[in-house]
C-alpha positions as CSV (number, residue, x, y, z in Angstrom):
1,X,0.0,0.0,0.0
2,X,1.2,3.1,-1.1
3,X,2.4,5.7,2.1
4,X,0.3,8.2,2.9
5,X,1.8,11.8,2.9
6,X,1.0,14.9,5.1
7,X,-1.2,17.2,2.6
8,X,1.4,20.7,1.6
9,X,3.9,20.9,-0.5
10,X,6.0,17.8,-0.7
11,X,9.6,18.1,-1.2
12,X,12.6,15.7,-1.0
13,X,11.3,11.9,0.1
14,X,7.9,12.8,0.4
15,X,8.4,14.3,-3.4
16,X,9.7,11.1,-4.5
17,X,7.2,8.9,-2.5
18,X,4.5,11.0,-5.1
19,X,6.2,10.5,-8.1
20,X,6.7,6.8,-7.5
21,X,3.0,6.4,-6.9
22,X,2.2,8.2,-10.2
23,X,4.3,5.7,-12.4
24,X,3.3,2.7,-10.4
25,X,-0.3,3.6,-10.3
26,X,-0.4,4.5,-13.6
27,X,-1.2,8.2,-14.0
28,X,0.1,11.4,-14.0
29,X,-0.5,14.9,-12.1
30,X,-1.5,18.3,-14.3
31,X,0.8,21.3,-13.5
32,X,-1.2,24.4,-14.0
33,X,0.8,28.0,-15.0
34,X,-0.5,30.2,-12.1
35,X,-0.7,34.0,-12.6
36,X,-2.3,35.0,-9.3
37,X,-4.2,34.0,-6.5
38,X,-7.4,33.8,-8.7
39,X,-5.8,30.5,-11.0
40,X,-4.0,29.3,-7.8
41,X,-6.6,29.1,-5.7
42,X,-9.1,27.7,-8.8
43,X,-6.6,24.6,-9.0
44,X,-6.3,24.0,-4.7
45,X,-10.3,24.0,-5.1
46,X,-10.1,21.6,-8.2
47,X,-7.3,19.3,-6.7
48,X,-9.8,18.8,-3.2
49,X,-12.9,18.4,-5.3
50,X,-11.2,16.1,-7.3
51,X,-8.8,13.9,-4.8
52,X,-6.1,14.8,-7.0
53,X,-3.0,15.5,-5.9
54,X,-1.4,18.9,-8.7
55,X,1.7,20.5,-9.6
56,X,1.4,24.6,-9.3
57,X,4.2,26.4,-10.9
58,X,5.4,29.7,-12.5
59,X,7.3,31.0,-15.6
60,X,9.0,34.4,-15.3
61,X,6.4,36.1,-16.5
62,X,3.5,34.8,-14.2
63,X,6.0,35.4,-11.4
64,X,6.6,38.8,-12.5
65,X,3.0,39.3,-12.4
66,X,2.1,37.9,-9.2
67,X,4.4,40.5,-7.7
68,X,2.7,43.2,-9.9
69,X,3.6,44.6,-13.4
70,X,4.9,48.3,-11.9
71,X,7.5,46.8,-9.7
72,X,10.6,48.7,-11.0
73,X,13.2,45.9,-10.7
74,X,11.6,43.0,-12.9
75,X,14.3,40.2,-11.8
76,X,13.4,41.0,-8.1
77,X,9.9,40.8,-9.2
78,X,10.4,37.9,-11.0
79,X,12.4,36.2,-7.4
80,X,9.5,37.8,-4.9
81,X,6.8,36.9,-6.9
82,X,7.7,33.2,-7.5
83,X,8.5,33.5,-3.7
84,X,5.0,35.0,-2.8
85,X,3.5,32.5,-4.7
86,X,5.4,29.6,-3.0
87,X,4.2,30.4,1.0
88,X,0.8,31.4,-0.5
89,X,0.8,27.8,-1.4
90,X,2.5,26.6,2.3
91,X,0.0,28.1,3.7
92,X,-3.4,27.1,2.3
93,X,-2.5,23.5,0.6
94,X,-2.6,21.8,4.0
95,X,-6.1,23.9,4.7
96,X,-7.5,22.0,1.0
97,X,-5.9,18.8,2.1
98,X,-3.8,18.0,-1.0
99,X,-0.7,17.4,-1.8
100,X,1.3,20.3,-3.9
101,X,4.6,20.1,-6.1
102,X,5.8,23.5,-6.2
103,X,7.7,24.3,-8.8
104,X,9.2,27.0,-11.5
105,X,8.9,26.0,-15.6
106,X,10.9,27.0,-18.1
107,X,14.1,29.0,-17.9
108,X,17.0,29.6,-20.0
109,X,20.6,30.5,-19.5
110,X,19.4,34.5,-19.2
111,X,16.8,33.1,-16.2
112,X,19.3,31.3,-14.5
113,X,19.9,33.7,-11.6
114,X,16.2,34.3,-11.2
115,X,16.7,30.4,-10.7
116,X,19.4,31.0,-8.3
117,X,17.6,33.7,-6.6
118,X,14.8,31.4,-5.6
119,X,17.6,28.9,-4.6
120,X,18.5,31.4,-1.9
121,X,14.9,31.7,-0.6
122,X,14.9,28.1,-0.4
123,X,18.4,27.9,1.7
124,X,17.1,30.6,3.6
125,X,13.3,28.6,4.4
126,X,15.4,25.2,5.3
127,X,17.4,26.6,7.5
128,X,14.0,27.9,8.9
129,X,11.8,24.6,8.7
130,X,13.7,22.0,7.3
131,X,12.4,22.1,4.3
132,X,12.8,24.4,1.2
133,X,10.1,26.6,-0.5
134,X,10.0,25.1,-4.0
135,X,9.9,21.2,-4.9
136,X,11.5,21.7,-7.9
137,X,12.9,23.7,-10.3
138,X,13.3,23.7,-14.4
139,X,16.1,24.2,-16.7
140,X,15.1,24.6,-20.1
141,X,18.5,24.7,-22.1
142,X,17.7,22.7,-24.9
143,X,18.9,25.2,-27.9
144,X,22.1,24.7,-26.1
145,X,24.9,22.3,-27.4
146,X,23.7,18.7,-24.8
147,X,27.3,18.7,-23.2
148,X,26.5,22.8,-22.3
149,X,23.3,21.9,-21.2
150,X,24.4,19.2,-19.4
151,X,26.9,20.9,-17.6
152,X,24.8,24.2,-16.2
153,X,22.0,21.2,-15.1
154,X,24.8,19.5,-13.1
155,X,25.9,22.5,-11.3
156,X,22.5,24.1,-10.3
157,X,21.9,20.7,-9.1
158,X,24.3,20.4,-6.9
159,X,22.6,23.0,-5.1
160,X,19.5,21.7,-5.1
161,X,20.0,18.3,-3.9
162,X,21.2,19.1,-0.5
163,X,17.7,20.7,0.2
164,X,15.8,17.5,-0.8
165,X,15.1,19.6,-4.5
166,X,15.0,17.9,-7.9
167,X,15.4,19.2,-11.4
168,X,13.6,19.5,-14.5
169,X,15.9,19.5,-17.4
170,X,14.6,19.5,-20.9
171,X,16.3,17.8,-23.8
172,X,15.3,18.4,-27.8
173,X,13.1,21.6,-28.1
174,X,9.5,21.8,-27.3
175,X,8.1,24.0,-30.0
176,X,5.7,26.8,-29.9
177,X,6.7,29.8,-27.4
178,X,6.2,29.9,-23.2
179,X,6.5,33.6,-22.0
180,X,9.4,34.4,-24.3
181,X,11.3,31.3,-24.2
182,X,10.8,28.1,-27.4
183,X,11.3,27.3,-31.2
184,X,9.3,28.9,-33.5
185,X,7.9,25.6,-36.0
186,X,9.4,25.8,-39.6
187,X,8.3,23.8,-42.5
188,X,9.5,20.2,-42.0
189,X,9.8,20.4,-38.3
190,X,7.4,17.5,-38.2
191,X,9.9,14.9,-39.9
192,X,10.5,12.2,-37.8
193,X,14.3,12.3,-38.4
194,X,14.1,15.9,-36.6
195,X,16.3,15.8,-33.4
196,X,15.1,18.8,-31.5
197,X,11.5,18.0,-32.0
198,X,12.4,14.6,-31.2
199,X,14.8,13.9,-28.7
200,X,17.1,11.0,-29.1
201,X,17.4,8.3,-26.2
202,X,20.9,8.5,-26.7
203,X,21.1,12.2,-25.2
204,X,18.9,11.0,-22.5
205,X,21.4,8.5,-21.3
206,X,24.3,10.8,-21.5
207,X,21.6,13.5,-19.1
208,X,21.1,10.5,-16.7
209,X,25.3,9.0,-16.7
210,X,26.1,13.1,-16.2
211,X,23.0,13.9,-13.5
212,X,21.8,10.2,-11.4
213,X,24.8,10.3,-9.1
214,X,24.6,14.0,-8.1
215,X,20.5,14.3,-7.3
216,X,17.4,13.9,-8.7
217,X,16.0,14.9,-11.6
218,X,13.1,15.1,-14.5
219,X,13.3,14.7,-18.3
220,X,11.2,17.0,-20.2
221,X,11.6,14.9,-23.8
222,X,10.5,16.3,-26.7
223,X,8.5,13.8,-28.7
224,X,6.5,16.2,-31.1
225,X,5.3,18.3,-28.5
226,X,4.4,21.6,-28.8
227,X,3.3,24.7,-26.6
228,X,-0.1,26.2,-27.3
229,X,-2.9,24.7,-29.2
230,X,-2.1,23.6,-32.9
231,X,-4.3,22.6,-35.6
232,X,-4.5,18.5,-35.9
233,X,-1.7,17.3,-38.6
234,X,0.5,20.3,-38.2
235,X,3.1,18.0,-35.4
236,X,3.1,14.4,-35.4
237,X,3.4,13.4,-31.7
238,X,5.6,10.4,-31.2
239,X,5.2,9.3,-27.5
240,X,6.8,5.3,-28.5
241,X,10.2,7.8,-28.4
242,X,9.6,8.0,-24.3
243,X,9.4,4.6,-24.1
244,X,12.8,3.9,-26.4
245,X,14.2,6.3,-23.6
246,X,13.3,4.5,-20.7
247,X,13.9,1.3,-22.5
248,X,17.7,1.9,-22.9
249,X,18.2,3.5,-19.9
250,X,16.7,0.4,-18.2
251,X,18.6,-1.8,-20.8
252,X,22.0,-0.5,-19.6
253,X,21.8,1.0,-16.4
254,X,18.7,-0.9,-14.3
255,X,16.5,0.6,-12.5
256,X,13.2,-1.1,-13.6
257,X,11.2,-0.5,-16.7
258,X,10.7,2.9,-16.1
259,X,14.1,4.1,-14.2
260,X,13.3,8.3,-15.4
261,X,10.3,10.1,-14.1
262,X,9.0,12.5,-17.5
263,X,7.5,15.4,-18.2
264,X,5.1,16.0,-21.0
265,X,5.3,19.6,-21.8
266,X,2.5,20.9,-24.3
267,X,-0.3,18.7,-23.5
268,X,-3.1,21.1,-24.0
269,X,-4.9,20.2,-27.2
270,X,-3.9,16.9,-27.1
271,X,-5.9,13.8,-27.6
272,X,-7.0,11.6,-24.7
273,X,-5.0,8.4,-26.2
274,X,-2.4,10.2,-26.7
275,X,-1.8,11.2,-23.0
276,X,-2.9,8.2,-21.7
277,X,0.1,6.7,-23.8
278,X,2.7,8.7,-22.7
279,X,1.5,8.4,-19.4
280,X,1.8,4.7,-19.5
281,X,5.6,5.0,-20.4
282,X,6.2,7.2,-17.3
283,X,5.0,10.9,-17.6
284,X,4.1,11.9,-14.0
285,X,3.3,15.3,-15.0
286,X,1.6,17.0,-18.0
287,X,1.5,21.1,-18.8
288,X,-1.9,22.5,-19.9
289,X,-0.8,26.3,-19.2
290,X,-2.6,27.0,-22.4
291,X,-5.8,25.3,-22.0
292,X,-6.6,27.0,-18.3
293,X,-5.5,30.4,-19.6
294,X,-8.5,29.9,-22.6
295,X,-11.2,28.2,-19.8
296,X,-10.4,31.6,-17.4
297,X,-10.9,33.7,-20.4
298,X,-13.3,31.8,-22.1
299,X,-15.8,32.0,-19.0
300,X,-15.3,35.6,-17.8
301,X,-16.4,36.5,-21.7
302,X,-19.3,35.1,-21.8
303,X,-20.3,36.1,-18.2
304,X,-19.9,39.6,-19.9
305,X,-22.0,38.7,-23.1
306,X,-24.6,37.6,-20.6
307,X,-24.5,41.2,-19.3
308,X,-23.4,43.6,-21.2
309,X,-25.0,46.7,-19.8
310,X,-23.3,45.6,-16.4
311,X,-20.0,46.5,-17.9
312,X,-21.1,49.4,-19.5
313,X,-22.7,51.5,-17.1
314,X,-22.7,51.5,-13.0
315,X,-26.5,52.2,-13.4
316,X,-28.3,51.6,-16.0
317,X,-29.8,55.0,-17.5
318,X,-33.1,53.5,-19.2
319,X,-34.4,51.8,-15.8
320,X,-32.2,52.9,-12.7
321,X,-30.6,49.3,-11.9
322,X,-27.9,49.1,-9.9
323,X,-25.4,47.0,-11.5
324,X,-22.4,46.8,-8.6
325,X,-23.7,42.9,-7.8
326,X,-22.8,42.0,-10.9
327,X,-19.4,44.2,-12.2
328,X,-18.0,43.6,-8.3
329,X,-14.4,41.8,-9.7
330,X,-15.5,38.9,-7.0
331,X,-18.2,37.7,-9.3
332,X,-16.7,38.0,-12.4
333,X,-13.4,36.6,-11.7
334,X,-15.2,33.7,-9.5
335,X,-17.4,32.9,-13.0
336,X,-13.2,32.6,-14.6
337,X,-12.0,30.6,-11.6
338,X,-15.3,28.4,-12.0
339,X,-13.8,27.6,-16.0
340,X,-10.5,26.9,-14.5
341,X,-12.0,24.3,-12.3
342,X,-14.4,22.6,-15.1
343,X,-11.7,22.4,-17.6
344,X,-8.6,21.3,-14.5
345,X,-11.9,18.6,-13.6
346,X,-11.6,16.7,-17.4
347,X,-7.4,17.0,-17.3
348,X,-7.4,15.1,-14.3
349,X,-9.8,12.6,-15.8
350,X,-7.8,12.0,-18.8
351,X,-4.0,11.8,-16.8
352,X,-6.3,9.3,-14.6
353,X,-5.1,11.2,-10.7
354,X,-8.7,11.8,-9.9
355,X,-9.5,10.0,-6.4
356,X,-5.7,8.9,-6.1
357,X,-4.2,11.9,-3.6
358,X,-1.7,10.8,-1.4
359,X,-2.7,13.3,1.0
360,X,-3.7,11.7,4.3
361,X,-7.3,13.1,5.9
């Protein structure tokens, strides 16, 4: 029987504890892009209604933005923010009785000391508690030669795993763009022989020969994946290219059938056999940034079609009616948190972590 865990963040064993669950039981978490406390709190709500333990996590820019667009110094906006964002989550996960991986998405070699800056915060928290802020953190320096990549991943990591962190590295390019950072698709991307669309399981090996001994870490393969929503035909996915990964790395080094623990970046807009593949050759966590940013949006609009003299006027000047009930930002932006939760509701279905949370009552 799988161990129960202490509903929070979970960091170091406890982290590990999660992720083994996830690729024993057969599923895989979503991890939501959070802007504020309106999508953070929309996924703690969807997480408890749905037993699902969830990954919340950041990009520079939604950091940035937490800690408010007029901050004058954007890299300590970008630090606070993700730092804000991190005990927001400390202190209310426990009160929804989940169990939260905490943790920053992609970041290239300019982001690295916004990386580092969190680091400190972390340091500074275990010290503190005995634990650190974040559960993880993500490297994304895949247009980077492998042995440069490698070699930045190895260092930062070496910080990381004394405080019970892993790391998310990502090797080939996912395309499509994520606040700033990506490959723009070209004509012919889509060919199967393409080896940043697709990465080899030969670069995968050399991550895990240059990484296993030091600490802990993610893959973020690219198998066709792509950022955003794209029209069906324009990328092949190619999830059998996980399962060569794992295959070799289990081939040659051990660790069981599936020795890495993967990351499926790009999922939203995917179809449901398609997830449930990868997630049977071990993807314990699937990005759907794009698809909550559209059910927020998608949901405020039409509670604005609905009432469009509300928005208009405070009082409308053919009949007198007050209309503060209705533009008061609580009801509008509960109507977008509301979308969040429907749409977070069928990922969880499809990655198959509804009902499974670790979390103990």
């Amino acid at each position: 029987m799988t161990k129960k865990l202490r509903p929070g963040v979970v960091t170091g064993e406890e982290y590990l504890t999660l992720l083994a669950a996830c690729k024993e039981g057969g599923y895989a978490l979503p991890a939501v892009n959070i802007v504020g406390t309106n999508s953070l709190n929309a996924v703690l709500e969807t997480a408890a209604k749905a037993k699902s333990d969830v990954i919340i996590q950041l990009s520079n820019g939604g950091a940035r933005f937490y800690a408010g667009e007029g901050a004058p110094d954007a890299h300590r906006a970008r630090v606070l923010g993700a730092t804000s964002a991190a005990q927001h989550v400390h202190l209310l996960a426990a009160e929804y009785g989940v169990c939260v991986i905490m943790h920053t998405d992609h970041a290239n070699r300019k982001l690295v000391p916004w990386v580092e800056g969190l680091i400190e915060k972390s340091e500074e928290h275990f010290k503190k508690t005995g634990k650190p802020l974040f559960s993880s953190h993500m490297l994304d320096l895949s247009s980077e030669p492998l042995e440069q990549n490698l070699d930045e991943c190895a260092r930062v990591l070496k910080r990381l795993a004394p405080l019970g962190m892993s790391l998310e590295i990502e090797l080939g390019v996912t395309g499509g763009e994520e606040d700033g950072i990506g490959h723009e698709l070209k004509e012919g991307d889509a060919d199967a022989d393409n080896a940043h669309l697709y990465t080899q399981p030969k670069d995968v090996l050399a991550a895990y020969d240059r990484l296993n001994d030091i600490g802990h870490f993610t893959v973020a393969a690219s198998f066709g994946n792509v950022h955003g929503v794209y029209a069906p035909g324009n990328v092949k996915l190619r999830p059998e290219i996980l399962k060569n990964s794992q295959k070799l790395i289990s081939e040659v080094r051990g660790g069981g059938d599936k020795p890495l623990s993967l990351v499926f970046h790009g999922g939203s807009g995917t179809a449901t056999h398609l997830i449930q593949e990868a997630v049977s050759y071990g993807v314990f966590k699937m990005n759907i940034d794009t698809d909550m940013q559209f059910a927020f949006a998608h949901a405020i609009a039409g509670n604005m079609e609905a009432n469009p003299r509300a928005f208009k006027y405070q009082v409308d000047p053919d009949n007198a009616k007050p209309y503060k009930s209705t533009y008061d930002p609580r009801k509008w932006l509960r109507v977008g948190e509301l979308g969040v939760v429907a749409r977070l509701e069928e990922a969880i279905a499809d990655l198959g972590s509804k009902g499974k949370s670790l979390a103990a009552a």
